[in-house]
C-alpha positions in Angstrom: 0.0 0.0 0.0 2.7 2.8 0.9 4.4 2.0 -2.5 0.7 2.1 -4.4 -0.6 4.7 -2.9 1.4 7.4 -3.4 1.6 7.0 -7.0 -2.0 6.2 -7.7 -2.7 9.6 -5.9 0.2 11.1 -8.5 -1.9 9.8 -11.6 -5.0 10.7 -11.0 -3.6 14.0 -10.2 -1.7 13.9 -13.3 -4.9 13.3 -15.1 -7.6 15.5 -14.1 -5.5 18.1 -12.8 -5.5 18.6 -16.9 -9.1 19.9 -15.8 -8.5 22.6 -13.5 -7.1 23.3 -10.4 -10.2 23.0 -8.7 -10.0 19.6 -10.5 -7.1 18.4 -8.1 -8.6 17.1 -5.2 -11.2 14.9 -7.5 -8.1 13.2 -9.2 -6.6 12.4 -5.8 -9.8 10.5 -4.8 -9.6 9.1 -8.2 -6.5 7.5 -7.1 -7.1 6.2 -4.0 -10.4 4.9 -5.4 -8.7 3.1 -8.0 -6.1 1.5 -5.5 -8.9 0.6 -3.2 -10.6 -0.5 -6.0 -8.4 -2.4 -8.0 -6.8 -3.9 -4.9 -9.5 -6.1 -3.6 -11.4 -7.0 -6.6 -8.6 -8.0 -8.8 -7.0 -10.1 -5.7 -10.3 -11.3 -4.8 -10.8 -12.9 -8.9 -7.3 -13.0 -10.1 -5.2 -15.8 -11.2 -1.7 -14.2 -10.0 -2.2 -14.8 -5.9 0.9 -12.4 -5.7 -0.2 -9.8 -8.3 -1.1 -5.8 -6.5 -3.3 -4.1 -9.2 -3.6 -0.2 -8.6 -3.6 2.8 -11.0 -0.6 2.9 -13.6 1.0 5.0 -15.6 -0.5 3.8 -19.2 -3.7 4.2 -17.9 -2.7 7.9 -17.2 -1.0 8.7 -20.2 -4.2 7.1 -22.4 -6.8 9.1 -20.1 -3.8 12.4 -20.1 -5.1 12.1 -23.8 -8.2 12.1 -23.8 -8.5 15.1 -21.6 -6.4 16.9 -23.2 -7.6 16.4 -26.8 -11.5 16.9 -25.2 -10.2 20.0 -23.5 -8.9 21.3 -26.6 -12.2 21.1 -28.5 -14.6 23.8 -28.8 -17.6 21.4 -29.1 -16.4 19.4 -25.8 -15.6 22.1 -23.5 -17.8 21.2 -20.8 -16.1 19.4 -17.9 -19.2 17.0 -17.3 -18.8 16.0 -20.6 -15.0 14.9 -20.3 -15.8 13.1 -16.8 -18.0 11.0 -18.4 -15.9 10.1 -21.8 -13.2 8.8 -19.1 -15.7 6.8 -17.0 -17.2 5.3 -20.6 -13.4 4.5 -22.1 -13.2 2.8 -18.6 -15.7 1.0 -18.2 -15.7 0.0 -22.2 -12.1 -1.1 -21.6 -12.7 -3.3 -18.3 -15.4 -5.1 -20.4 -12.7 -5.6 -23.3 -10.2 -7.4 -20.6 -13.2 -9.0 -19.3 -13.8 -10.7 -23.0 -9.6 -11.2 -23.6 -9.8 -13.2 -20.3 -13.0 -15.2 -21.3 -12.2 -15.6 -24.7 -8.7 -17.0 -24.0 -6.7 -14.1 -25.0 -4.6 -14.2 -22.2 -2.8 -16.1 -24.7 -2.7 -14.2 -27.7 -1.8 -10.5 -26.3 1.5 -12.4 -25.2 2.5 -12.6 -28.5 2.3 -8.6 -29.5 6.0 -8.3 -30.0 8.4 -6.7 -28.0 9.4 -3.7 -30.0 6.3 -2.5 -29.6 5.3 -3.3 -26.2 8.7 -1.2 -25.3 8.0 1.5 -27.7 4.3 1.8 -25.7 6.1 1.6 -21.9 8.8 4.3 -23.2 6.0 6.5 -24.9 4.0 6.7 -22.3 7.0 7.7 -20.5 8.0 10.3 -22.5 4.0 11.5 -22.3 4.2 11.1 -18.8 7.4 13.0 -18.4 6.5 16.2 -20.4 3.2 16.1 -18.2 4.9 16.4 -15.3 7.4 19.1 -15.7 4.9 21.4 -15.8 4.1 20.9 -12.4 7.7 20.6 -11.1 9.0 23.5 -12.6 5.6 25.0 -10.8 4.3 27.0 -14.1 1.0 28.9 -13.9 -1.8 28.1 -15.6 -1.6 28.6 -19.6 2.1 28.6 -19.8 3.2 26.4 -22.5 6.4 23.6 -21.4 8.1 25.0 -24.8 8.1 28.9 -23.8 9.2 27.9 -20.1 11.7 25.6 -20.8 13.9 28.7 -22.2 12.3 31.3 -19.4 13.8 30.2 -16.1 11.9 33.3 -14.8 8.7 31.8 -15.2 9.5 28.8 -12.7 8.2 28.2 -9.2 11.7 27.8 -7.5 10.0 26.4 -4.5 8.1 24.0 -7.0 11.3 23.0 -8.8 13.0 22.5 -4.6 10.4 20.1 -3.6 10.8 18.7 -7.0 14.7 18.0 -6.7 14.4 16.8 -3.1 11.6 14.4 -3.5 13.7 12.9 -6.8 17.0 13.0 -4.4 14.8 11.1 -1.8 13.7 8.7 -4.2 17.0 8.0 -6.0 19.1 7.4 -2.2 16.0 5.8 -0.6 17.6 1.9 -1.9 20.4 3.2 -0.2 19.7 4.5 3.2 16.8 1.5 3.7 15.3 -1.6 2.7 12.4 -1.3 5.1 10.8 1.9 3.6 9.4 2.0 -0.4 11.4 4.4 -2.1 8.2 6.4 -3.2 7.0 6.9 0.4 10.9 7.8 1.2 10.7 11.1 -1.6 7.0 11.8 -0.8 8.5 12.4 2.3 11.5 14.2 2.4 9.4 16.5 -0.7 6.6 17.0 2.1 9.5 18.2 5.0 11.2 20.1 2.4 7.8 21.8 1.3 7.6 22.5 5.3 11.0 23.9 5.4 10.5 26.5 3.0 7.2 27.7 4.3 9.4 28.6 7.9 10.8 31.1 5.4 7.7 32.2 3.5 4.8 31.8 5.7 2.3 32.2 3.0 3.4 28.1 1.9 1.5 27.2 5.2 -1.7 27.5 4.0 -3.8 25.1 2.4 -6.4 27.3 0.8 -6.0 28.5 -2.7 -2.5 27.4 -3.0 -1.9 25.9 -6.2 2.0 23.8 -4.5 0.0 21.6 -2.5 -2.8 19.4 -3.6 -5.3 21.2 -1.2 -8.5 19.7 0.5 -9.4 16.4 -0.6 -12.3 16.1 2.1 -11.7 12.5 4.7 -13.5 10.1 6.2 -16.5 8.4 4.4 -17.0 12.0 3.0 -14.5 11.3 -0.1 -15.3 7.9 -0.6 -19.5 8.7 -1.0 -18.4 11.7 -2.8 -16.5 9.7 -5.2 -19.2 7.0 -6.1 -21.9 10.0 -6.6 -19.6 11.9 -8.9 -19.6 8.7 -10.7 -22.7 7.7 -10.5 -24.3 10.8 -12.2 -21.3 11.1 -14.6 -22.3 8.1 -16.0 -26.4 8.7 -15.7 -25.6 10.7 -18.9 -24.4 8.4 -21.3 -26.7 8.2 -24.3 -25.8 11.8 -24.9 -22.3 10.2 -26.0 -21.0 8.8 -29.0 -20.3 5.3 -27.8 -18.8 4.1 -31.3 -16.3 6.9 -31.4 -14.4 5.5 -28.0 -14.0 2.4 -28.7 -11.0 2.5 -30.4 -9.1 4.4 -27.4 -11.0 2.0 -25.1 -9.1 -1.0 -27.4 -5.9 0.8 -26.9 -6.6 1.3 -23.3 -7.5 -2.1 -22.5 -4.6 -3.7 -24.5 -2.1 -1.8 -23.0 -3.6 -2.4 -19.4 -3.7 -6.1 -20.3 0.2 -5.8 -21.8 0.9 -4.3 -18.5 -0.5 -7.1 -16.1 1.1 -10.0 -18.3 4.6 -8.7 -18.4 4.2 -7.8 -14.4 2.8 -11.8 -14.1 5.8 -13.7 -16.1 8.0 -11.8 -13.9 6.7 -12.6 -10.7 6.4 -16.3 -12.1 10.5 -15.7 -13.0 11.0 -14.8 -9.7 8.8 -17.0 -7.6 9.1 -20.6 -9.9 5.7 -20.4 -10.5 3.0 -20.2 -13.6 0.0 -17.6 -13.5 -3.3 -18.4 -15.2 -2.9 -15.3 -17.5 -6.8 -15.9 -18.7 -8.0 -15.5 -15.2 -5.6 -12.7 -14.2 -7.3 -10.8 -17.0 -10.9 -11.8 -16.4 -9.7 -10.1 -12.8 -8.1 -7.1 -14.0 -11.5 -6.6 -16.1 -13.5 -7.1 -12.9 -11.5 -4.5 -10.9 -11.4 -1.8 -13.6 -15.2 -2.2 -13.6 -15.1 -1.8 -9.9 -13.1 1.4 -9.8 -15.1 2.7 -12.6 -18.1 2.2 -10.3 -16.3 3.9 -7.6 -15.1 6.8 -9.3 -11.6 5.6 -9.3 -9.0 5.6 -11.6 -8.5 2.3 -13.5 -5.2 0.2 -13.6 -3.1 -3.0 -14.0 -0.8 -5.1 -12.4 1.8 -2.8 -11.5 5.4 -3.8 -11.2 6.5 -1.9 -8.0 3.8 -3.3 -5.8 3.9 -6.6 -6.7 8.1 -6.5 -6.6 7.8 -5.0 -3.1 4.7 -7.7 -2.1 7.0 -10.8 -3.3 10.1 -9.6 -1.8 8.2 -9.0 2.1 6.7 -12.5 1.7 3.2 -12.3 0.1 2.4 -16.1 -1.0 -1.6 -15.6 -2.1 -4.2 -13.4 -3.2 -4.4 -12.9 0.6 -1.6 -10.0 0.2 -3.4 -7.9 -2.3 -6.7 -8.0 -0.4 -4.6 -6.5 2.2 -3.3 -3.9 0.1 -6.5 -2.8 -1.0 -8.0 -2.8 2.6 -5.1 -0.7 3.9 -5.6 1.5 1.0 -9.0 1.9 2.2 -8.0 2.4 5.5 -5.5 5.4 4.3 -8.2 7.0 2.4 -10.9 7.3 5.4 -7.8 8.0 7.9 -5.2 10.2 6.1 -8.2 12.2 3.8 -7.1 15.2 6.1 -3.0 15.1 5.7 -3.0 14.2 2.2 -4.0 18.1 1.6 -0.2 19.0 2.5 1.6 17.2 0.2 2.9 19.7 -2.9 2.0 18.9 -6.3 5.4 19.3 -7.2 6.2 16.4 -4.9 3.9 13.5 -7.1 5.8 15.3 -9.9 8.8 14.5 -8.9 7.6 10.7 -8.1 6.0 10.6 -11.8 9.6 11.7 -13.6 11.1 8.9 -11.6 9.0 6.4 -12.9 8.8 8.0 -16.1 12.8 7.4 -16.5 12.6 4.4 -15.2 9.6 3.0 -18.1 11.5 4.3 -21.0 13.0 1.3 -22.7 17.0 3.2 -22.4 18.3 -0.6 -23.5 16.7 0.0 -27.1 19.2 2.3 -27.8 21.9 -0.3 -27.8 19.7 -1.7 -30.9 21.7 0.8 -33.3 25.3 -0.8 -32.4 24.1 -3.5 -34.9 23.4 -3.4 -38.5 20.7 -6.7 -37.6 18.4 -4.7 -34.9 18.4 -1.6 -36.3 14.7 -1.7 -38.1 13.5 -3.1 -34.1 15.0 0.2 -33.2 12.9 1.7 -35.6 9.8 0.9 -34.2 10.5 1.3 -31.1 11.2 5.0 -32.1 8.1 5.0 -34.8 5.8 4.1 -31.7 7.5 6.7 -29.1 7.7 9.3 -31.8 3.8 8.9 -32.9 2.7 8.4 -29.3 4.3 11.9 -28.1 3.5 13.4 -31.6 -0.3 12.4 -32.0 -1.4 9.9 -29.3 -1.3 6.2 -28.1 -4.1 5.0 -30.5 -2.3 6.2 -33.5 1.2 4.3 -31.9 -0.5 1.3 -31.3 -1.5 0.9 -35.3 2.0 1.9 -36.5 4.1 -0.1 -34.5 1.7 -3.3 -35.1 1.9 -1.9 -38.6 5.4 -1.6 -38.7 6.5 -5.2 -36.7 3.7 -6.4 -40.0 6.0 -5.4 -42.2 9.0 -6.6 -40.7 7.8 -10.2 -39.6 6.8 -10.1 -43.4 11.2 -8.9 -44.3 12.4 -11.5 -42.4 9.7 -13.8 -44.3 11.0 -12.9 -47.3 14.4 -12.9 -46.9 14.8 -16.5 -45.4 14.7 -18.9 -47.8 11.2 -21.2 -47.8 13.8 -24.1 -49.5 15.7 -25.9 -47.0 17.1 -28.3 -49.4 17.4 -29.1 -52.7 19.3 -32.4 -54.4 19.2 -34.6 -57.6 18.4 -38.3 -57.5 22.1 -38.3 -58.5 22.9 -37.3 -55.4 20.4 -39.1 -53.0 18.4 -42.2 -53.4 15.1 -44.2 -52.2 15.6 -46.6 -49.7 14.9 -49.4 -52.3 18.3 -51.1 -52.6 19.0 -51.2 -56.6 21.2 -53.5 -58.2 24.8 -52.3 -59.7 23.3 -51.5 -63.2 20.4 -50.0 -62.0 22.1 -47.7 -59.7 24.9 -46.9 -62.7 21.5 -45.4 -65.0 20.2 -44.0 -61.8 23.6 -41.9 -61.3 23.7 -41.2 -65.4 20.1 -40.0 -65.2 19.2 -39.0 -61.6 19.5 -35.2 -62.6 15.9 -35.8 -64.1 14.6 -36.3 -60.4 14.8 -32.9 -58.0 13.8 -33.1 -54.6 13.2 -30.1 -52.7 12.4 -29.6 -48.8 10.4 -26.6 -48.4 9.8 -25.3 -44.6 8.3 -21.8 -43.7 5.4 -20.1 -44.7 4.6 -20.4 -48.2 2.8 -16.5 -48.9 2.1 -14.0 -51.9 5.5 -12.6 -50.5 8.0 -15.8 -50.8 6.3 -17.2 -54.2 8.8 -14.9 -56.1 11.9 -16.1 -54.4 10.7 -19.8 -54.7 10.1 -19.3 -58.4 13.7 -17.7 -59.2 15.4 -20.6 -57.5 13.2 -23.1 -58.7 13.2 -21.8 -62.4 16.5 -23.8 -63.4 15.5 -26.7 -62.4 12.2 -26.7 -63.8 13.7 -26.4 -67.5 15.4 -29.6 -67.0 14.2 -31.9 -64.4 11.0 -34.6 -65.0 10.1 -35.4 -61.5 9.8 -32.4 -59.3 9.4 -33.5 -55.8 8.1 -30.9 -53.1 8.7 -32.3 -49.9 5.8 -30.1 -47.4 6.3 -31.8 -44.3 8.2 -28.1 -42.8 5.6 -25.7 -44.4 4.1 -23.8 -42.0 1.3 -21.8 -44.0 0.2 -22.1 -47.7 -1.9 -19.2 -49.4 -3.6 -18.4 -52.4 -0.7 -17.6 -54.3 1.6 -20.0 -53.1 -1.1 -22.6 -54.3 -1.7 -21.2 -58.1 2.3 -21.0 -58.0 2.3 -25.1 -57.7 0.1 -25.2 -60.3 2.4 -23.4 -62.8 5.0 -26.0 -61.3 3.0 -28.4 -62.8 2.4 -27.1 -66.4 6.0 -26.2 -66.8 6.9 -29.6 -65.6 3.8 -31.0 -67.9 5.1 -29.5 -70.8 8.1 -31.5 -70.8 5.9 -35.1 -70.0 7.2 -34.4 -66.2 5.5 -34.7 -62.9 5.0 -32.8 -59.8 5.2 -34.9 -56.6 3.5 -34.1 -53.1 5.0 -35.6 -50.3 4.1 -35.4 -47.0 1.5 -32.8 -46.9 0.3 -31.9 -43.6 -3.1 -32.6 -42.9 -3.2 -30.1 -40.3 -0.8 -26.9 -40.3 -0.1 -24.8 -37.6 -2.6 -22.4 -38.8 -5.7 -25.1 -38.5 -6.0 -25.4 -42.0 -6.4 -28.8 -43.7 -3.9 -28.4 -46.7 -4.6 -32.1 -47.8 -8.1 -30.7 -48.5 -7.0 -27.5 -49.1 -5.3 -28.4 -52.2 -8.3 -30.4 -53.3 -10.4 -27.6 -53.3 -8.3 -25.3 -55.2 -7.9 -28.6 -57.5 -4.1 -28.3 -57.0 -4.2 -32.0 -56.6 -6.6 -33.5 -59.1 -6.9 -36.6 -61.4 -6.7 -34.5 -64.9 -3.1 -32.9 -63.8 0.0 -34.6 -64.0 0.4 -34.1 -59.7 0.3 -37.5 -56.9 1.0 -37.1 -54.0 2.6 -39.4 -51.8 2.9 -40.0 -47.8 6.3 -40.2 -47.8 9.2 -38.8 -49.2 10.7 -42.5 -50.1 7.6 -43.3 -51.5 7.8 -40.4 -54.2 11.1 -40.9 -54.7 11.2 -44.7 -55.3 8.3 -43.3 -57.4 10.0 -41.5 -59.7 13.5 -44.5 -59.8 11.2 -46.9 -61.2 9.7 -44.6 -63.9 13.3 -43.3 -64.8 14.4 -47.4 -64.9 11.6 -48.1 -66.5 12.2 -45.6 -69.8 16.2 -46.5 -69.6 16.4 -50.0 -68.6 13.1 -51.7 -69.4 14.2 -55.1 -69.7 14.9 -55.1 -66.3 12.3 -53.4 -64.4 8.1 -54.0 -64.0 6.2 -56.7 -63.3 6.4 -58.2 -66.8 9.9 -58.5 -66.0 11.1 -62.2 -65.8 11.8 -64.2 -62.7 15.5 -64.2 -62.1 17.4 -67.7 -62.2 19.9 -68.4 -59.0 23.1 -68.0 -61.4 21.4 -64.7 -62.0 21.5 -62.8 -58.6 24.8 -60.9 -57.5 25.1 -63.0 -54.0 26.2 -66.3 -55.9 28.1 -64.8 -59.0 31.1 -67.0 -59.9 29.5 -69.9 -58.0 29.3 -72.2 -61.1 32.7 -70.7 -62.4 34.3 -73.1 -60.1 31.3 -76.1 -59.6 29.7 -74.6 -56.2 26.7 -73.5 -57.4 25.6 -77.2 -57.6 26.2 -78.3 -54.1 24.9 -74.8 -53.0 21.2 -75.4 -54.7 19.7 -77.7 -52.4 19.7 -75.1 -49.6 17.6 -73.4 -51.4 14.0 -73.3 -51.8 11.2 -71.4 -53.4 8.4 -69.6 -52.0 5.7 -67.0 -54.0 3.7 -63.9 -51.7 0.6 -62.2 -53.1 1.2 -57.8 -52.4 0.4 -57.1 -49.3 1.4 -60.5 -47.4 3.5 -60.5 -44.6 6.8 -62.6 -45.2 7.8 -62.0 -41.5 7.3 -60.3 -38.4 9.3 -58.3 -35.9 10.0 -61.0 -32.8 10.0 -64.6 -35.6 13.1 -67.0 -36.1 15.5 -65.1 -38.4 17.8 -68.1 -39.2 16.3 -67.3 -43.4 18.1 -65.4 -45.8 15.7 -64.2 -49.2 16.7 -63.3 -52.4 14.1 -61.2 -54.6 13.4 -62.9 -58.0 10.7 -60.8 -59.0 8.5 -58.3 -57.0 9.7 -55.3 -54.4 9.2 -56.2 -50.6 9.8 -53.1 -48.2 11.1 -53.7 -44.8 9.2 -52.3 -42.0 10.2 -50.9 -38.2 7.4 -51.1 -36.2 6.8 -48.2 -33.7 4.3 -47.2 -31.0 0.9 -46.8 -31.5 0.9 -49.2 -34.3 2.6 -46.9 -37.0 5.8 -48.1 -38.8 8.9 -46.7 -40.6 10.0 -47.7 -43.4 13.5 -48.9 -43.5 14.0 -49.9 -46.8 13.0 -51.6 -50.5 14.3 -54.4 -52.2 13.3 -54.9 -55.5 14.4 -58.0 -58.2 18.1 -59.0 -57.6 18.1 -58.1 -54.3 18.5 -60.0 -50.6 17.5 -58.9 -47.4 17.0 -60.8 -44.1 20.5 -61.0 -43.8 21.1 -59.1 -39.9 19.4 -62.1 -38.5 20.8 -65.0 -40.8 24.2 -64.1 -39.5 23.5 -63.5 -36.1 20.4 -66.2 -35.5 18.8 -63.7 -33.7 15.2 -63.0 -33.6 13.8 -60.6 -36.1 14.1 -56.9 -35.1 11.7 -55.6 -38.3 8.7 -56.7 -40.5 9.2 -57.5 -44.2 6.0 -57.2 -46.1 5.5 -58.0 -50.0 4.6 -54.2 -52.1 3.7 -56.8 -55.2 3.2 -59.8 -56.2 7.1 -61.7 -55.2 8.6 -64.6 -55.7 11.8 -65.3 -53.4 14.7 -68.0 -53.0 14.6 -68.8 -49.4 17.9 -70.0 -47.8 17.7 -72.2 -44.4 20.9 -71.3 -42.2 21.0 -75.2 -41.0 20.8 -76.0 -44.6 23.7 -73.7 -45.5 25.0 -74.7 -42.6 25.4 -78.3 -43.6 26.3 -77.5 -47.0 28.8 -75.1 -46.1 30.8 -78.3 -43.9 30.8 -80.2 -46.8 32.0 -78.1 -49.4 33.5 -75.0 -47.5 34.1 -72.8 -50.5 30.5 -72.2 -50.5 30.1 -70.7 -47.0 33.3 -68.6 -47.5 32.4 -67.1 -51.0 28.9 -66.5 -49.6 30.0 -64.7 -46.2 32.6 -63.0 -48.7 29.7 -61.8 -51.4 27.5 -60.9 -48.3 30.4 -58.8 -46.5 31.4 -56.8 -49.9 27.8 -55.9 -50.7 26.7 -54.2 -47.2 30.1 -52.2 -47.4 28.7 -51.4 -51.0 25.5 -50.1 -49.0 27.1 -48.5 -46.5 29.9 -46.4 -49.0 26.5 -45.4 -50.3 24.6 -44.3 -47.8 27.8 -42.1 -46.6 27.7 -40.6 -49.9 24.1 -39.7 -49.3 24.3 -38.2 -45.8 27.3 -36.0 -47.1 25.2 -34.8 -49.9 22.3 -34.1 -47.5 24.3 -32.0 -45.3 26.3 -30.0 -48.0 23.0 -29.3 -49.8 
């Protein structure tokens, strides 16, 4: 309470003093209302137990505004009128946080970004500061800052003492005690230097028509019932108001009250090890706004020098800031009297301190580097249009502005995170030495490319220029989607010129893993179907995997270059025919080594064997592909690789005799040579030649794999 009160008092001073002199006295209940206010409801609801809520400074320098722009207006000269504007923006803006809370928004006004939630908190501190100086250089009434500022002789040197000694007391308050709020510490020594100097001039000792000191306030239940009826018949006026022409202050008031109470929340949470419920926390800051605006007080947020001082003495629940509120009560019927004596130039004094203190003086390190100089930029944009115009108007441009940039960086990071041949990477279908030789010779006609990002009317350009080169040569485009955070319009009817350029040349444009659900919500599986991006008449497939498309677009290359030896017509190899037992009847083994082997035949889509079975089997593909499965949790599986006619596989477990560790499934219709490891076994004691050119063959053909897949993984990471 001693650190809220005092400053709450100072703002609604700051504010309505803007009215009149004689307006003074209403802004200090305004204040206290607001702390008394704010303090109990907002504890009483919230979903920060530590959290104080009184009146801050952005709600001052959004109201500051408002009176002063209403002031300035010949049609809205009547101070009724501008009493019941700020109770309306108030009240409109506590319903606002009331629907952020509700509506989950407690969420989404985190993510304003941070150049612009400092260039608010250092605008309203410049707003804040020029206010003020006003009152501590003590000008009269309808002097303008600009004139004074070079006119020494129109300051109140009293003024500009109890100025200087409340900001001294202030400054060395962290200094000379912990036990003592700094504000309270320069509230007083400003009050005992104000005393001081009336020993000397005696006419400073009176609290009637004396424009240093705040003057009468009224005490006891006498302010507080005079506050609520001021309200109360403020706000019996309404329909005589223009309600659509506040709510756009009431949006910027609301947003920058709710801005406010967040940032105070995560850093009590920093602090304390502990998560706020930033929904609720809202829902309560709405529900005490409402309250002071009911009560004539001054609305506010979660302010960080309460809620510092709270943690730091111990408060562990919302127990502390009913307390806070029930003292500030407690103040307000007890102190109404004293609070007279204390010089304007004093709250002042306490407002430049604070205004210092919110300016954002670490953005200025922004322009040492070339990177952060456009954050500096709006920073500055929303401090410079804040101070020039008004809050409202720096809200748009900086959101404006941090549009723009988030839409830079967009464009200046690439949306391709790689992009490789099929010369240089190939499906996980193991291929046999001739077909991988017409793979390497023709692979340039396959291009895969990764995309990632956010696929927008403002990265389609860069995504044509570097895919134009390829596109003039390749046949099988392959758009891998699985990284794409967004896809628009454009993007979309971009693909589709993908696909006539690639069409044009009897080429294909490959999907592969498109997200059924992007960050965004949006489907783009049927996203694409709608816009007919993906439709039977186009030469587009799509594919779940990036294997798939890629073994995809082997077979049709093999199939053009090496027909003989690829499709289903294709004929079932003979054992002399397969790789694993070349040379074997150069030298008679092939004979002794053919009883060990056996035939089997799978129809597509039957299971040859399953992760956990015997393994002693070794298989060699005559005809047919067979893809090797990994089965994972929830009953999905990767694939680990293909092996299409010539090919073995099985061999991990007819080495070791270990169980099976993967599932090997027929893709087509396969016929396989099955070798039995006791067989071999037997065959291999009787004729040893066989057993060591077949370990031999075995050995040199993984190495073969492995050379391979290094030179894949190096062309992955260089690309």
């Amino acid at each position: 309470m001693l650190v809220a009160v005092p400053s709450s008092i100072a703002y609604g001073v700051a504010v309505f003093s803007l009215l009149g002199e004689d307006f003074v006295a209403h802004g200090v209940r305004a204040g206290l209302l607001g702390a008394v206010a704010l303090g109990l409801v907002t504890a009483l609801v919230g979903g920060a137990p530590r959290l104080i809520s009184a009146p801050c400074a952005p709600a001052a320098a959004v109201l500051s505004a408002l009176v002063a722009g209403a002031v300035g207006g010949d049609s809205h000269a009547s101070t009724a009128y501008v009493l019941l504007i700020l109770s309306l923006v108030a009240l409109l803006s506590a319903g606002l946080q009331m629907a952020y809370g509700l509506a989950g928004g407690g969420r989404l006004i985190k993510f304003i970004p941070y150049p612009v939630v400092s260039g608010y908190l250092s605008g309203v501190g410049v707003i804040i500061f020029l206010g003020q100086l006003p009152k501590f250089l003590g000008l009269a009434h309808g002097v303008s800052l600009g004139a004074a500022l070079v006119d020494p002789g129109a300051w109140q040197w009293t003024a500009v003492a109890v100025g200087l000694a409340t900001i001294a007391g202030v400054l060395l308050a962290p200094f000379l005690t912990r036990a003592v709020p700094a504000p309270i510490v320069g509230l007083v020594t400003g009050i005992l230097a104000y005393l001081a100097l009336g020993l000397r001039q005696p006419g400073l000792l009176h609290v009637e028509h004396n424009p240093l000191v705040i003057g009468p306030v009224g005490g006891g239940l006498t302010a507080l019932l005079a506050g609520f009826a001021d309200q109360w018949q403020a706000l019996a006026a309404w329909r005589t108001v223009d309600l659509a022409a506040l709510l756009v202050p009431a949006l910027t008031l609301s947003v920058l009250l709710s801005v406010d109470t967040l940032k105070t929340g995560v850093v009590v949470d920093a602090l304390t090890q502990s998560r706020h419920d930033s929904n609720r926390t809202l829902l309560a800051q709405g529900a005490g706004n409402l309250a002071a605006v009911f009560a004539g007080g001054m609305p506010g947020s979660g302010t960080m020098g309460p809620t510092l001082v709270n943690v730091q003495s111990g408060g562990r629940t919302r127990l502390s800031g009913i307390s806070e509120g029930l003292f500030a009560l407690a103040a307000m019927l007890v102190l109404g009297r004293a609070i007279a004596w204390v010089p304007v130039a004093a709250l002042a004094g306490i407002l430049l301190v604070v205004a210092v203190r919110m300016f954002d003086w670490g953005s200025l390190l922004l322009l040492r580097q070339r990177e952060t100089v456009l954050d500096f930029a709006v920073i500055a944009t929303v401090v410079v249009v804040a101070v020039a115009g008004n809050l409202i108007a720096a809200s748009g441009a900086g959101v404006a502005l941090a549009i723009i940039l988030f839409i830079r960086e967009q464009v200046h990071s690439s949306v391709i995170r790689r992009k490789i041949t099929g010369a240089q990477a190939s499906s996980t279908q193991h291929r046999l030495p001739p077909e991988r030789a017409v793979l390497e010779q023709h692979g340039a006609e396959i291009v895969i490319c990764e995309l990632q990002g956010s696929l927008f009317f403002g990265t389609t350009d860069q995504l044509l220029n570097e895919m134009g080169p390829a596109l003039g040569t390749c046949r099988y485009l392959i758009l891998d989607l699985r990284r794409v955070q967004s896809v628009d319009y454009t993007a979309a009817h971009l693909l589709e010129r993908f696909e006539s350029m690639l069409a044009e040349n009897g080429g294909w444009l490959l999907f592969s893993r498109v997200p059924s659900h992007l960050p965004t919500g949006r489907n783009l599986q049927q996203y694409f179907a709608r816009l007919g991006v993906v439709e039977a008449k186009r030469r587009v497939r799509r594919f779940e995997s990036l294997d798939d498309a890629l073994m995809w677009s082997e077979d049709r290359v093999l199939a053009e270059h090496l027909p003989e030896r690829t499709g289903d017509a294709a004929p079932a190899l003979a054992l002399a025919d397969f790789d694993l037992v070349r040379e074997f009847d150069s030298d008679q083994t092939l004979a002794p080594f053919a009883p060990c082997v056996e035939t089997r035949s799978y129809a597509a889509g039957q299971v040859i064997f399953r992760a956990g079975d015997d393994g002693r089997e070794l298989f060699l593909v005559r005809r047919g592909v067979v893809r090797v499965l990994l089965p994972l949790r929830g009953g999905s599986y990767h694939n680990l690789a293909s092996f299409g006619r010539g090919n073995f596989f099985g061999e991990m477990s007819f080495l070791t005799g270990q169980l099976r560790s993967a599932e090997a499934v027929a893709t087509t219709a396969t016929e396989l040579y099955v070798i039995e490891r006791s067989k071999f076994d037997a065959i291999s004691h009787a004729h040893p030649l066989v057993g060591l050119k077949m370990f031999g063959r075995i050995a040199r053909i993984l190495a073969v794999r492995l050379r391979q897949a290094n030179t894949e993984l190096r062309a992955l990471y260089d690309a």
